[in-house]
C-alpha positions in Angstrom: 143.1 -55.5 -130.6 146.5 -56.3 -129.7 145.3 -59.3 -128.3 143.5 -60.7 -131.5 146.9 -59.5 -133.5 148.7 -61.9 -130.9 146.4 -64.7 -132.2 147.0 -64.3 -135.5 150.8 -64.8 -135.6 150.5 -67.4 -133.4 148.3 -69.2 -136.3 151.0 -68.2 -138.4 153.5 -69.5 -136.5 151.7 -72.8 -136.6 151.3 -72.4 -140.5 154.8 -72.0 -141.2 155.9 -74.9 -138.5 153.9 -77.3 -140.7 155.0 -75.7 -143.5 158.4 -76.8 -142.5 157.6 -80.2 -142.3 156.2 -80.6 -145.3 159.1 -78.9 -147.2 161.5 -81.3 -144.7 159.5 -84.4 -145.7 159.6 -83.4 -149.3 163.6 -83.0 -148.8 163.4 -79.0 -149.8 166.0 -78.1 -147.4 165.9 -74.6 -148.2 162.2 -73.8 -148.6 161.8 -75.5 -145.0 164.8 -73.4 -143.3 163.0 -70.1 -145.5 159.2 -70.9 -143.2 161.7 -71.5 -140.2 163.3 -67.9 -140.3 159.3 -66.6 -141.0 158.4 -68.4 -137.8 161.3 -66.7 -135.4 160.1 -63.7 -137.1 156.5 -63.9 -136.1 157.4 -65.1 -132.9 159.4 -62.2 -132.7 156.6 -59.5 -133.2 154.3 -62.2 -130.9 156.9 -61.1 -127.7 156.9 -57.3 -128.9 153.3 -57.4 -128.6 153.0 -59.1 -125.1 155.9 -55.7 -124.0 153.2 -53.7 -125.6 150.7 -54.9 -123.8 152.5 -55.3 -120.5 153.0 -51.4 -120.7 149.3 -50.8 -121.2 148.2 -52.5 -118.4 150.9 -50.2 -116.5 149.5 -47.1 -117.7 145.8 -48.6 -116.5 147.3 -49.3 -113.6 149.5 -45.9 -112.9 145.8 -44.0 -113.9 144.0 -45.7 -111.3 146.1 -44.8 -108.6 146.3 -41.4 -109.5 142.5 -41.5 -110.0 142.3 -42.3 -106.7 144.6 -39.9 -105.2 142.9 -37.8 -106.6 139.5 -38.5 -105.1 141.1 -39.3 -102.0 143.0 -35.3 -101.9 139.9 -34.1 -102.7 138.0 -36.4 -99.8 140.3 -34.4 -97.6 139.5 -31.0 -98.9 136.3 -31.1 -98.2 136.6 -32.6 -94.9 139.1 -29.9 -94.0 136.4 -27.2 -95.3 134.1 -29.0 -93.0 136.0 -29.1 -90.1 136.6 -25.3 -90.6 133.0 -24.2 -90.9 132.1 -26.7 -87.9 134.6 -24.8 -85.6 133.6 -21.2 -87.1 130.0 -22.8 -86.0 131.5 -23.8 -82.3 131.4 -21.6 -79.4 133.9 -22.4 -76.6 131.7 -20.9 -74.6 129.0 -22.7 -75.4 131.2 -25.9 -75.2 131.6 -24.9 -71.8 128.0 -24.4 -70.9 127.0 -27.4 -72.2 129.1 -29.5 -70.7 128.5 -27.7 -67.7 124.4 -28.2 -68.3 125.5 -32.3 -69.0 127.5 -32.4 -65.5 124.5 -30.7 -63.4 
């Protein structure tokens, strides 16, 4: 959206360039200085929209980190939950008699 609004003033900003020109060739001083000021102020709003948009694509980006922190804390909660009910599972003795069974 912001991107088609972008579009727009810059068509406008074109518009009001030739409009210049014409009042300049038509030796209306004023009119042509009047489409000049229109045309700072378009540009104007053109530049506030590129901040706006800059700071969108930092949010998107600050989101998809913490998306994927997210994931990645709870990657290592369940590994951790693993790990605990794999060592609950684990004998030490039967660590031990295995790995004496391997050795004979």
């Amino acid at each position: 959206m912001l991107e088609k609004k972008e579009k727009v003033l810059l068509k406008k900003v074109a518009a009001e360039v030739e409009r210049a020109k014409e009042f300049t060739r038509a030796k209306n001083k004023r009119a042509a200085i009047q489409c000049l000021k229109r045309k700072r102020l378009y540009e104007q709003q053109v530049e506030q929209l590129g901040n706006y948009q800059l700071r969108i694509h930092d949010q998107m980006i600050m989101l998809e980190g913490a998306k994927a922190t997210t994931e990645t804390v709870e990657a290592l909660r369940f590994g951790a939950s693993t790990m605990k009910a794999m060592q609950k599972s684990t004998n030490i003795n039967d660590v031990d008699k295995t790995m004496d069974e391997i050795n004979e």
